[in-house]
VOGU-3710 file (C-alpha; in Angstrom, 3 decimals, decimal comma):
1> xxxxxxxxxx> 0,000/0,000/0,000  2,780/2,244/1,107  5,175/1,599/-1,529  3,579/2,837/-4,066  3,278/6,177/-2,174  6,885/6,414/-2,049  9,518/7,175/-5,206  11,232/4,120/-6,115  13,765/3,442/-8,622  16,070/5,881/-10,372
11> xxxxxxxxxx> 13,554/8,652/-10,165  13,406/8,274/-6,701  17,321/8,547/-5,887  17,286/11,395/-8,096  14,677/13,027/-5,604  16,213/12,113/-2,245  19,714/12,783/-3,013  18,305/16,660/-4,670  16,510/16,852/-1,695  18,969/16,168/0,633
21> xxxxxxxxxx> 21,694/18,050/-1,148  18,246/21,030/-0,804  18,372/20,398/2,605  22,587/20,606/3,725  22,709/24,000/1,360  19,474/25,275/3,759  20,936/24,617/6,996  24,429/25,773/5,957  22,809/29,492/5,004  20,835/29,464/7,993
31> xxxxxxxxxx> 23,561/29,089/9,776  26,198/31,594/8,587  23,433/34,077/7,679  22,184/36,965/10,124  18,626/36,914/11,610  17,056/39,142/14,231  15,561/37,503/17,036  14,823/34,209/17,590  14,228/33,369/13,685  17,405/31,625/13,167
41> xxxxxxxxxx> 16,829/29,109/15,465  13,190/28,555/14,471  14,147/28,056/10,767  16,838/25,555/12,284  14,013/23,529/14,214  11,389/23,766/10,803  14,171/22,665/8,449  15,104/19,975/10,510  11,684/18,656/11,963  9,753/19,052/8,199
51> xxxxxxxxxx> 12,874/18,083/6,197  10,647/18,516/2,950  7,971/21,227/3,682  10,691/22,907/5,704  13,379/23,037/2,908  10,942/24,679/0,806  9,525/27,218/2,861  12,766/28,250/3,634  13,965/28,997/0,077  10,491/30,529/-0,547
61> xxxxxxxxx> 9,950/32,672/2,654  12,924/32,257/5,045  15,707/33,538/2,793  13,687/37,205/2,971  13,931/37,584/6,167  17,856/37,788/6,689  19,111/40,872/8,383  21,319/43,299/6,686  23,951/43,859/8,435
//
């Protein structure tokens, strides 16, 4: 049932190893970029607890919210 839920084959290796190359590149800029307040470490907790959904949303929304300093 599951399984076919899932990517499988060489479309799916394609999509894990994208998303987890997605996913280092995220936490790396949230971590040597600025934010004010407490946002860096609640982008650190989203990427990391929504690996997926939380990749995304950071690219989407996050990366507008850096300080300039």
């Amino acid at each position: 049932m599951w399984h076919s839920f899932y990517p499988s084959g060489a479309f799916g290796f394609l999509f894990y190893l994208v998303m987890l190359v997605l996913w280092i590149w995220a936490l790396y800029d949230i971590l040597t970029s600025s934010f004010s307040g407490n946002k860096k470490i609640i982008w650190v907790l989203v990427v990391i607890f929504l690996p997926i959904l939380g990749t995304i949303l950071y690219f989407l929304i996050g990366r507008n919210q850096k300080s300039l300093l």
